[in-house]
N, C-alpha and C positions, 0 to 999 in steps of 0.2 A: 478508424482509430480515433479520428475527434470523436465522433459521436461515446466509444469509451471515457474519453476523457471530459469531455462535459459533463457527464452522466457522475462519475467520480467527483468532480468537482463540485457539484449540486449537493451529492449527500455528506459532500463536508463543508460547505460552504453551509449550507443548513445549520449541521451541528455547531457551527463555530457560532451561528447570530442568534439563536436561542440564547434567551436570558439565563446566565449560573442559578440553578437552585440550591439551598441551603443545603449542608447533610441530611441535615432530620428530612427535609422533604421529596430528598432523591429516592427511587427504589433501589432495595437490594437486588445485587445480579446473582444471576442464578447460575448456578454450575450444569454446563453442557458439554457435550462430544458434537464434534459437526464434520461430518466427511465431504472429503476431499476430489468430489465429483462433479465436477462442473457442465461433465458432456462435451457440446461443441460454443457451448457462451466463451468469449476471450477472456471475461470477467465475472467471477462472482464473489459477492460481498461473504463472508464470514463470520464478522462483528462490527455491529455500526455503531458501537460507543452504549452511549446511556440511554436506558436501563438496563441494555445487554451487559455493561461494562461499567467499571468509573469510567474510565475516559479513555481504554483501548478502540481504536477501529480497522479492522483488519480484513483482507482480500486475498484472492485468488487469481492470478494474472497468468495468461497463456501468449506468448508473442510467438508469430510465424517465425520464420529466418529472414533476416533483415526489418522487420518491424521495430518502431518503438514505442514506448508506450507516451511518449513526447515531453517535452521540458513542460518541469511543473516546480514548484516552491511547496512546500508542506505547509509553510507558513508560523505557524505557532504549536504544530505538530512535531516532533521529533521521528525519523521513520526509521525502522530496519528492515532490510531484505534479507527471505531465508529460501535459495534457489534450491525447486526438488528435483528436475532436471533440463539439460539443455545447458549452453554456455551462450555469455553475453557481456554487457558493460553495462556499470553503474556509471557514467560519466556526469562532471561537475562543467559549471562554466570557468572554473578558476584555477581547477587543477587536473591534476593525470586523470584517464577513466580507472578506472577498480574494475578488474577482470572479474565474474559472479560464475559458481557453478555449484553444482550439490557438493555439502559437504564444507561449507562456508557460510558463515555471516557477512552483512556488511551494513553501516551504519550511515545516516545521514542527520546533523543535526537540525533543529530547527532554520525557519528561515535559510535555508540552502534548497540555489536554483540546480536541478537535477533532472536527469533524464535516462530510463534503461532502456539498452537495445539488442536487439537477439545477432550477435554475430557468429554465432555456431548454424549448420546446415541441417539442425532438427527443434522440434518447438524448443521454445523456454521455457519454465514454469516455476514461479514464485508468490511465496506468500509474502506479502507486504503488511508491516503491523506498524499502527501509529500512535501517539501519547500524546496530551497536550502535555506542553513545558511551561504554560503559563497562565 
């Protein structure tokens, strides 16, 4: 699970210290379909922001039962989770957890310390999409 989250961390740690280019200088994103087959990876990437994106970057997250995917901060990211199945917890450090299952959104702003965790007895599996807010 670290080794996910390092991994996670790098290619947004990446996109965050690249220098902002201009409009005029960014490329246009392209309209794509991307399915939803990951196999046995616990993680795959979806969209990693620009030039795939303005500034979407979005994933594929598989958690066993009892995994989590561990406390993290988005940062200057704003996140949503859109769980396709399995039940679990969005938890915050400051307040209740947010129960997550298909058939739900849920929201985390920026800069909010967070962590999901699979408390159901089959995988979990969510897409997580992020925006910069700033």
């Amino acid at each position: 699970m670290i080794r996910i989250w390092c991994v996670a961390a790098a290619f947004l740690l990446t996109g965050l210290l690249l220098p902002a280019a201009s409009a005029e200088d960014r490329p246009v994103p392209i309209i794509r379909a991307i399915h939803l087959d990951p196999g046995d990876q616990p993680y795959m990437w979806l969209l990693k922001g620009v030039p795939e994106t303005g500034s979407f970057r979005s994933g594929l997250v598989t958690l066993a039962p009892g995994k989590s995917i561990g406390v993290h901060n988005s940062g200057i990211n704003e996140e949503i989770l859109v769980p396709l199945e399995g039940e679990g917890e969005l938890r915050f450090s400051d307040r209740e957890p947010i129960v997550i299952k298909p058939g739900m959104m849920t929201y985390a702003p920026a800069h909010t310390e967070h962590d999901v965790i699979n408390t159901g007895g089959a995988r979990l599996r969510y897409i997580f999409i992020t925006a910069k807010v700033e």
